[in-house]
N, C-alpha and C positions, 0 to 999 in steps of 0.2 A: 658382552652384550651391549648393543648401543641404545643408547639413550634417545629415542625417538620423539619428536614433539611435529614433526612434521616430513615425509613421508612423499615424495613425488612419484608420479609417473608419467612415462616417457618413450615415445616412440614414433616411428610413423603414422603415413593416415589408414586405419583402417586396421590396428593392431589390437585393438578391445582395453584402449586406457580410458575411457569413459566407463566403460561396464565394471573393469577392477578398481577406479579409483571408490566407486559409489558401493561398491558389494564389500569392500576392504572396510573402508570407514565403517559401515554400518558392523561388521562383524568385528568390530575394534572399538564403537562407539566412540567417534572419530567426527570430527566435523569434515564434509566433503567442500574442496573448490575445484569445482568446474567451467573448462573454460565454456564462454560463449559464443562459437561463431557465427550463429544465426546475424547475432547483431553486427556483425558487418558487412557494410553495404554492398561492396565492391570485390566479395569471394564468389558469386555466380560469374558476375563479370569477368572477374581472373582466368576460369576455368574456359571460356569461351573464347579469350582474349589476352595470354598471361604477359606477350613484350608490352603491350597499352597500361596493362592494368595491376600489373607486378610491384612497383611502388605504390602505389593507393593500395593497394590492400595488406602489404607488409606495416606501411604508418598505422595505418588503423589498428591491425592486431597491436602493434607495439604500444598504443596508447592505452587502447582497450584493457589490455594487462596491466599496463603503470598503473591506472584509476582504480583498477580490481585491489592489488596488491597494495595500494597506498592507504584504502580501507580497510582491510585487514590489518594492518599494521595498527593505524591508529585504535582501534577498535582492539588491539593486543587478544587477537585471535590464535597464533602464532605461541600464544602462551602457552595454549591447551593442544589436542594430537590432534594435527590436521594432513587431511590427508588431498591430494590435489592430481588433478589429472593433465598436468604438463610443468614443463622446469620452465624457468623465464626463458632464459637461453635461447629453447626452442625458436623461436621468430628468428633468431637472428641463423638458424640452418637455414628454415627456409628461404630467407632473404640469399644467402646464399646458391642455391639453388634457384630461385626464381627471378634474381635482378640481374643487369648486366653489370661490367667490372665499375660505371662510373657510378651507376645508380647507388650501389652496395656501397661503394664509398661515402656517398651523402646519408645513409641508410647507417650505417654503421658510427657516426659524429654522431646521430642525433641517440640512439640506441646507449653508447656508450657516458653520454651526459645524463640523460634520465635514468640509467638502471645501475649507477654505478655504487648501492649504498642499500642495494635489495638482499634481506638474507637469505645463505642459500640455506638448502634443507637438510635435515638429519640424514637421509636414506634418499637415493634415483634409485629404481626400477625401471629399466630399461627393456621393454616387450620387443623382444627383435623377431622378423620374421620375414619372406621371401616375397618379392611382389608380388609373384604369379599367385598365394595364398594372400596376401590382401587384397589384390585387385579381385578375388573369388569373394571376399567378405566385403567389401565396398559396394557390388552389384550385388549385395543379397540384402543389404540397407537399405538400397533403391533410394537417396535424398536425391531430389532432383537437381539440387547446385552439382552436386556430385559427378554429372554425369558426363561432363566433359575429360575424368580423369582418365588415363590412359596407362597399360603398361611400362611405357617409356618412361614416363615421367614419376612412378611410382617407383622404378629403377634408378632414376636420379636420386630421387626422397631416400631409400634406401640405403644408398651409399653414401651420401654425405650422413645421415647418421650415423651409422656402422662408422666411420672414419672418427666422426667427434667420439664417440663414444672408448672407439681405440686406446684414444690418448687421455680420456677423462679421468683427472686426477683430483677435481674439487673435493668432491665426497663421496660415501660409500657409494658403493655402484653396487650393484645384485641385476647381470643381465639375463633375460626368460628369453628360450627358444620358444618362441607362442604356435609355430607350426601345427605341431598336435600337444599344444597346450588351449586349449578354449576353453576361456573363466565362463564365457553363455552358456557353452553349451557342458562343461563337467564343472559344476560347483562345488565338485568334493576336492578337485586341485587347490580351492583357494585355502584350506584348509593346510593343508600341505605348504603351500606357499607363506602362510605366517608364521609355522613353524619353522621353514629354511630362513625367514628375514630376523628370526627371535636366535638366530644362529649367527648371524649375520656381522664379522670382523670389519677394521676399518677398511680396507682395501677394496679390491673390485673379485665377485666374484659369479660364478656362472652356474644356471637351472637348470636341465631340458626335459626331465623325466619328474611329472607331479606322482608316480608310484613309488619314488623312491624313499 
């Protein structure tokens, strides 16, 4: 069994890591971090505009997170089980996806100076799921920044995760088929689900069936 003190989750947009990070913690009595994207400026902008606006809003999240993550730390939050709704990492997929080859390169200098000394987490949960079912859960959120996103590009999202995730050898991995897995809408999966992570060796291993 692993020794958990901190607990990520992970995935594309529109997977329900928000709703499982905050329903896990509370039934683990767990401190929840969640990220913020309200607070940046320039993700309505992106979605309307992503070759303009694709750098500006990957910096932002990037910093957004350092400042999050550098107060936990000192605040040795990180002591006690924390549970969080994204890996650092993430930005730098997106960035991936959404900069061109030069941008990513300046994108990735500045990424790799600032986050080179963040620890990583006990446990990723990795909520994997098919566009066509999150672009169905994205328009039933209805956030209006939202509403430029598109199949296409949720098809992008998708695969560059699925890809990193392929080869993710940092820490335990526990990936969920979230298809007809919904933490909203069946709260008796999440039970199930802590029992498979209290299970949970160091390697990478795989959900799809919360009856099981």
């Amino acid at each position: 069994m692993l020794n958990l003190t901190h607990i990520a989750i992970e995935g594309g947009i529109g997977v329900g890591k928000t709703t499982l990070a905050t329903r896990l913690a509370e039934k683990l009595g767990a401190n929840v971090l969640l990220e913020d994207i309200n607070e940046n400026p320039f993700l309505e902008l992106f979605y309307q505009d992503p070759e303009r606006h694709g750098l500006s809003v990957q910096l932002s999240f990037l910093f957004s997170r350092l400042k999050q993550w550098q107060s936990l730390i000192q605040q040795d939050l990180f002591q006690s089980v924390m549970v969080s709704d994204y890996l650092f990492a993430k930005d730098r997929l997106f960035a991936m996806t959404n900069l061109s080859d030069e941008e990513f390169a300046l994108y990735d200098q500045v990424a790799q100076l600032v986050a080179a000394d963040l620890p990583k987490p006990d446990l990723v949960i990795y909520l994997q799921s098919s566009p066509e079912v999150a672009l169905k859960r994205v328009q039933k959120r209805n956030r209006s920044m939202e509403h430029g996103i598109n199949l296409d590009y949720l098809k992008q999202v998708t695969e560059t995760f699925d890809n990193f995730f392929f080869h993710y050898q940092e820490t335990p991995l526990l990936v969920v088929q979230t298809d007809r897995i919904n933490f909203a809408e069946h709260p008796e999966a999440l039970d199930m689900l802590i029992k498979r992570i209290r299970q949970m060796g160091k390697g990478t291993e795989f959900w799809a069936d919360y009856t099981e």
